[in-house]
C-alpha positions in Angstrom: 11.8 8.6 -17.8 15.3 8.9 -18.4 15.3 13.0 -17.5 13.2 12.4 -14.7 15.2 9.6 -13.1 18.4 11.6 -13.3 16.7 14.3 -11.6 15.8 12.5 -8.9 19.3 11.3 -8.5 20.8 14.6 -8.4 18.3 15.0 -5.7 19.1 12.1 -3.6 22.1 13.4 -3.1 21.1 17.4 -2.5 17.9 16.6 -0.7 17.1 13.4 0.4 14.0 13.3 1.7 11.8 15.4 -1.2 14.0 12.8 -3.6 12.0 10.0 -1.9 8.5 11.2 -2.2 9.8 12.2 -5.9 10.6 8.4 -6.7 7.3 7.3 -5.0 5.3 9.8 -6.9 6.9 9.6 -9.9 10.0 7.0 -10.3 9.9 3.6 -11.8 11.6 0.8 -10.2 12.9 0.0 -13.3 14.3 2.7 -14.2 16.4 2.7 -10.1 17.2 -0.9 -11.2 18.9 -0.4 -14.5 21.1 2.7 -13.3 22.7 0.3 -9.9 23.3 -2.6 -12.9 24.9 0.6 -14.2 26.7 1.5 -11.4 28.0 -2.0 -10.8 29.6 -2.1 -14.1 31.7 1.0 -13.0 32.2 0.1 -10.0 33.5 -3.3 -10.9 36.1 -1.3 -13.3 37.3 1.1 -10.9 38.0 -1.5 -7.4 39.0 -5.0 -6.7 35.2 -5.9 -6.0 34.7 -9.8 -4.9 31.6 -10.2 -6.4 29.7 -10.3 -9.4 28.2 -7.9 -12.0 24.7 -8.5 -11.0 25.2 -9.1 -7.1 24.1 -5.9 -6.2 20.8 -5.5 -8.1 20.2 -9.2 -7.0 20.9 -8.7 -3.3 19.0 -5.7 -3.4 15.7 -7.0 -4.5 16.2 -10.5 -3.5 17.4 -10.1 0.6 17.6 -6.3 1.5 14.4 -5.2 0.4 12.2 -7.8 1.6 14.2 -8.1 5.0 13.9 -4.5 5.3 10.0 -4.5 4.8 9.9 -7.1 7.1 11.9 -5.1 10.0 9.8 -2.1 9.3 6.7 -3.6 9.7 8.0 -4.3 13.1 8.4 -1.4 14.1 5.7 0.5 12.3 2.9 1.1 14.0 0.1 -0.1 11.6 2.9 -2.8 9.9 3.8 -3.4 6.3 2.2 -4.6 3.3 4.9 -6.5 0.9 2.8 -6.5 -2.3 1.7 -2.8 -2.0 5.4 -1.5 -0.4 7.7 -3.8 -1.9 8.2 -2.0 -5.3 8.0 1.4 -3.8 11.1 0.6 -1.6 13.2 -1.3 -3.6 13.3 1.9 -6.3 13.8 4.1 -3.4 16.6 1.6 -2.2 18.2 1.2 -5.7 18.9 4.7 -6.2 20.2 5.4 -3.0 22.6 2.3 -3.4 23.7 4.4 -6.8 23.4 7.2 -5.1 26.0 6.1 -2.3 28.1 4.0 -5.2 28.5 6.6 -7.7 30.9 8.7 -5.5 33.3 5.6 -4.4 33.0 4.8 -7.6 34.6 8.4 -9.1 37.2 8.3 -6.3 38.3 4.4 -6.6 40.0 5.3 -9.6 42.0 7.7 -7.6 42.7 6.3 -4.2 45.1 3.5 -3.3 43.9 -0.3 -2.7 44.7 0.2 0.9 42.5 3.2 1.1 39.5 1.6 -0.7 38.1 -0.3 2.4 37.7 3.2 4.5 35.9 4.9 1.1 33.9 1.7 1.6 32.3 1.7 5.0 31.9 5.8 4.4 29.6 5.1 1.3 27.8 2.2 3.6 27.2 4.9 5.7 26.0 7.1 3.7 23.7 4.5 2.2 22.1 4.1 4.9 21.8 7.6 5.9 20.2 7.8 2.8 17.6 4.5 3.5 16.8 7.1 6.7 14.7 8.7 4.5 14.0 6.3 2.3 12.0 3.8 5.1 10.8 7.6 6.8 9.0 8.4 4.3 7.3 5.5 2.9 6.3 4.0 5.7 5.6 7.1 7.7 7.9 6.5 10.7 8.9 8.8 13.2 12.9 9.3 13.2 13.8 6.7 16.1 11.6 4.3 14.6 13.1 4.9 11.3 16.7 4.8 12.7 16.1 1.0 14.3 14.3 -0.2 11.1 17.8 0.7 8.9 20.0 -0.3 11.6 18.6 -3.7 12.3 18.3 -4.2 7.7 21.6 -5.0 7.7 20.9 -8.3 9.7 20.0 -9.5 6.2 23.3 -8.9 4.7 25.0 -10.2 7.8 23.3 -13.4 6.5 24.7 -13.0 3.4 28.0 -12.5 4.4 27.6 -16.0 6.4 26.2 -18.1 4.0 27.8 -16.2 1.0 28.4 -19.6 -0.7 25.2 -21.1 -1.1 23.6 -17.2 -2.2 26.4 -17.0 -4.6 25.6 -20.6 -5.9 21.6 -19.1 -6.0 22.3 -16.0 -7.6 24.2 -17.3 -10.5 21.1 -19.4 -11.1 19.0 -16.6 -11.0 21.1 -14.9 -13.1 20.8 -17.6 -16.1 18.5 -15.7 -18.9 17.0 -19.3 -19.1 16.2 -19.2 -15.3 14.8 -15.9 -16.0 12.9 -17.0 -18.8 10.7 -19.7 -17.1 10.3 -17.2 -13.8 8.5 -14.9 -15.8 6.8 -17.5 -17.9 5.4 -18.9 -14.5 5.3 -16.0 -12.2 5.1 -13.2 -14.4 1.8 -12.2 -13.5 2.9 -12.0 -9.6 6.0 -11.1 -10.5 4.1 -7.5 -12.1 1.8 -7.6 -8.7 4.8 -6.3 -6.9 5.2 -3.3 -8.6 1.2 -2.6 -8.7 1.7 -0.6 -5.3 3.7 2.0 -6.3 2.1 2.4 -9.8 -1.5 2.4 -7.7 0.0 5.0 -5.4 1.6 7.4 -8.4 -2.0 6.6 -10.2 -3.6 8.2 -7.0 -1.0 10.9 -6.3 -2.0 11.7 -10.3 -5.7 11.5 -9.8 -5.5 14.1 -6.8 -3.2 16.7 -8.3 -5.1 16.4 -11.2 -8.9 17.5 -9.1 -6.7 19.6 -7.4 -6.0 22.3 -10.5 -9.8 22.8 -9.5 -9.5 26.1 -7.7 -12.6 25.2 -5.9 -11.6 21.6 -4.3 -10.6 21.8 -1.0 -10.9 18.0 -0.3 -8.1 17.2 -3.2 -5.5 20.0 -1.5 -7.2 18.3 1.9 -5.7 15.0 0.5 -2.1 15.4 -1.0 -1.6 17.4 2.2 -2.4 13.7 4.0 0.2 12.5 1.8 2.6 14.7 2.6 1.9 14.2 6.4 2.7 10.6 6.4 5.9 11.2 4.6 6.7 13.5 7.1 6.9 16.5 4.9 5.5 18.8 7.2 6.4 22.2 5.1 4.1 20.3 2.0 1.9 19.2 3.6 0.7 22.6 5.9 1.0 24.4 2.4 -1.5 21.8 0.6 -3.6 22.7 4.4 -3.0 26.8 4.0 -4.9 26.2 0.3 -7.6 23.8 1.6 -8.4 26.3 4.1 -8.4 29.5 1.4 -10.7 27.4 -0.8 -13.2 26.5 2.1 -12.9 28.1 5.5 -14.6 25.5 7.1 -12.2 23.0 6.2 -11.9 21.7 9.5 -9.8 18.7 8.7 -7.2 21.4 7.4 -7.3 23.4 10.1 -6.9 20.9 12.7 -3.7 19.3 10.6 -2.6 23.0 10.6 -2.5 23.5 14.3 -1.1 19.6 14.7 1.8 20.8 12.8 2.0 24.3 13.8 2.7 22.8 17.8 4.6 20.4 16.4 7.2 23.2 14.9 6.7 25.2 18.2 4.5 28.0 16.9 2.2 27.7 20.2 0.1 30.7 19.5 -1.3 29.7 15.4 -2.0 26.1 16.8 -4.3 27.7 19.6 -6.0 29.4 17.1 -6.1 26.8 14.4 -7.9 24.1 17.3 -9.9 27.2 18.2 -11.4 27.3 15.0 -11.8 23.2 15.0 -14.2 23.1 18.0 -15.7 26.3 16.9 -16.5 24.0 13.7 -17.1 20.8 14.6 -16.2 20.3 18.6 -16.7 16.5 17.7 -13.9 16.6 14.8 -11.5 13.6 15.0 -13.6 12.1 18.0 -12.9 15.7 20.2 -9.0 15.4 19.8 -9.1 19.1 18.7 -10.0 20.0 22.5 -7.0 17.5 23.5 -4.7 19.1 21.4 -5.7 22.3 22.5 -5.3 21.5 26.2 -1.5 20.4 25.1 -0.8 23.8 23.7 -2.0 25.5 26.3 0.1 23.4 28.8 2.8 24.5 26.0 1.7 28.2 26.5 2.0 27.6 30.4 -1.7 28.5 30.7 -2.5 25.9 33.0 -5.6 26.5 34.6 -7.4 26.7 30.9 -4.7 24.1 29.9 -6.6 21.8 32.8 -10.3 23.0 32.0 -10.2 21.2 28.3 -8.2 18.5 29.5 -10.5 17.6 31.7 -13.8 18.3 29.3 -11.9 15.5 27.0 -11.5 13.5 29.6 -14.4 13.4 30.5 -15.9 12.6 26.7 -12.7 9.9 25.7 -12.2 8.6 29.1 -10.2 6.0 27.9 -7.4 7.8 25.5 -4.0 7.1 26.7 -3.0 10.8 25.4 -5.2 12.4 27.1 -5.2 11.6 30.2 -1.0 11.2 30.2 -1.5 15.7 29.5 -4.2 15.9 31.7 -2.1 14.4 35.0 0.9 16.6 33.5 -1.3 19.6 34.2 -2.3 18.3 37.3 0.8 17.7 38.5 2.1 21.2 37.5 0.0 22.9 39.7 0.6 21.0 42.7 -2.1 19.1 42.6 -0.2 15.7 42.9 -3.0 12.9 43.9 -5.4 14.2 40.5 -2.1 14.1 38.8 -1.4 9.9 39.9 -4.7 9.1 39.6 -4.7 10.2 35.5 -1.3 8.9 35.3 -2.6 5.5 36.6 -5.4 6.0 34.2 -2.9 6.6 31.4 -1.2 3.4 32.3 -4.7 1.4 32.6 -6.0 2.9 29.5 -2.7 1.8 27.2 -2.6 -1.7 28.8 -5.7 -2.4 28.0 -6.4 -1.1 24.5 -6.8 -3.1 21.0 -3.8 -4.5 20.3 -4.0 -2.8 17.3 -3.5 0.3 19.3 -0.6 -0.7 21.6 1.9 1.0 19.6 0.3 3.9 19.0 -0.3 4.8 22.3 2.8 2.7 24.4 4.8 6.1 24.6 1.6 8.2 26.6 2.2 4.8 28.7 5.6 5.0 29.3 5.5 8.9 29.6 3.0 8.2 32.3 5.0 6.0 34.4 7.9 8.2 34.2 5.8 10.9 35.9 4.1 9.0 38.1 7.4 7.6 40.0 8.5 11.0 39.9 5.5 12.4 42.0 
């Protein structure tokens, strides 16, 4: 534990956001916990610090993480879940605190006291530069999503900084090894719930690589390449795809992730081939979103009349998709034809209002995108 850890400190700091699917596949929050109680003893001996040796840790768990999880789900498109995510983030969060301490901690010794608070608000910075990724990839957010979720986190420590009096009062308490005693005597067994998510999630993550030494499972490649895709590892995750695909050629899962991200990273011409080979497949893959995601590259490609052909076919099977229809009046609109473009713009609009409200955030932007045309027509 103690090799691996370091490890994935060194890459906190090199590459941030492979260290974060490193500690959710294979950190312990114990292990992130010990090295900031670590961190806080040095950093206590190198600057004027006004609080105490276990503030950090305590803060962290007890206010920043679950604040933060909060805020995220928020913002997240299908929320949070605090027993499954709370573990996961507070290692993540721990050793990007250490990894953000550790260097104002090696220069404190050198710099003057009146040079300390500028070193300070750099490593804040750089924490939460580093919580980017952190929040990014375990909760799958895009990057503006992700950026709000660690700006508005420090609303929590805003309250800490207000009612620093009572906390400090709090935390001593919780400090007291008899206090700690009788909280795990009485909550020990939720108290280990916490961390059941990440250990459930490195169990998985375990399970799959291990099916996946099988050189004739496409499903387990099929699956860590999902993992990768919600962490936002797209170079991962299209590799774990590329394999799926050798194993089985009709894969078509993989092969419409493939041409997702190959459009994503602006290689037009792969992702028309990779949905080619979807609806050549399984036209009805991923309720016909293959032929949608075919008609946006081919806007992409500036092949509009085919671009308008499949827009319209999907249209006419998923009448009601936000998406859709928001591409479908953009390639209306690009070829002049301005009242067909309003009238799937309005549809767009229609179509987002009036989904589950499970849905809203998913689809808002396509609504907002929409609108933006339409008042432009």
């Amino acid at each position: 534990m103690l090799t691996e850890g370091l490890r994935q400190l060194v890459q906190v700091w090199v590459r941030p956001g492979a260290a974060m699917g490193s500690i959710l596949d294979r950190g312990s929050a114990w292990f992130a916990l010990l090295l900031a109680l670590a961190v806080s003893v040095g950093l206590r001996a190198a600057a004027p610090v006004p609080f105490g040796l276990l503030t950090p840790v305590l803060t962290l768990a007890v206010i920043y993480v679950p604040g933060l999880t909060l805020i995220a789900g928020l913002v997240a498109r299908g929320g949070t879940h605090f027993q499954r995510d709370y573990a996961a983030l507070l290692a993540c969060t721990a050793m990007a605190w250490s990894a953000a301490a550790i260097p104002f901690t090696a220069v404190a010794f050198a710099l003057p006291e009146r040079a300390l608070g500028i070193a300070a608000i750099v490593a804040c910075l750089y924490f939460a530069f580093l919580m980017f990724f952190a929040v990014r990839t375990l909760f799958g957010l895009g990057g503006g999503a992700a950026f709000a979720a660690v700006a508005l986190s420090w609303i929590p420590l805003a309250a800490v900084a207000l009612l620093w009096g009572p906390i400090r009062f709090l935390f001593g308490w919780l400090a007291s090894p008899l206090f700690l005693f009788y909280l795990w005597y009485f909550l020990g067994g939720e108290l280990k719930d916490l961390g059941s998510g990440l250990r459930g999630g490195q169990q998985y993550r375990r399970m799959l690589e291990a099916a996946a030494v099988n050189p004739h499972d496409a499903d387990a490649q099929y699956q860590l390449g999902l993992i990768h895709l919600e962490r936002r590892q797209d170079t991962e995750a299209a590799r774990r795809f590329r394999n799926a695909t050798a194993i089985d050629r009709e894969a078509t899962g993989a092969h419409f992730e493939l041409g997702r991200i190959a459009r994503r990273q602006g290689r037009v011409a792969e992702a028309l081939e990779e949905f080619q080979t979807v609806l050549r497949q399984d036209e009805r893959h991923s309720s016909y979103e293959a032929r949608r995601d075919l008609g946006a590259a081919l806007l992409d490609a500036g092949r509009l009349p085919e671009a308008r052909r499949e827009l319209e076919i999907y249209a006419d099977r998923r009448p009601y998709d936000p998406e859709g229809l928001y591409y479908l009046g953009l390639a209306m609109e690009k070829q002049g034809d301005q009242p067909g473009a309003r009238d799937a713009y309005s549809r767009a609009i229609e179509a987002a209002r009036t989904a589950p409200r499970y849905r809203r955030r998913v689809v808002a932007q396509w609504s907002r995108l929409a609108q933006q045309h339409a008042q432009g027509i």
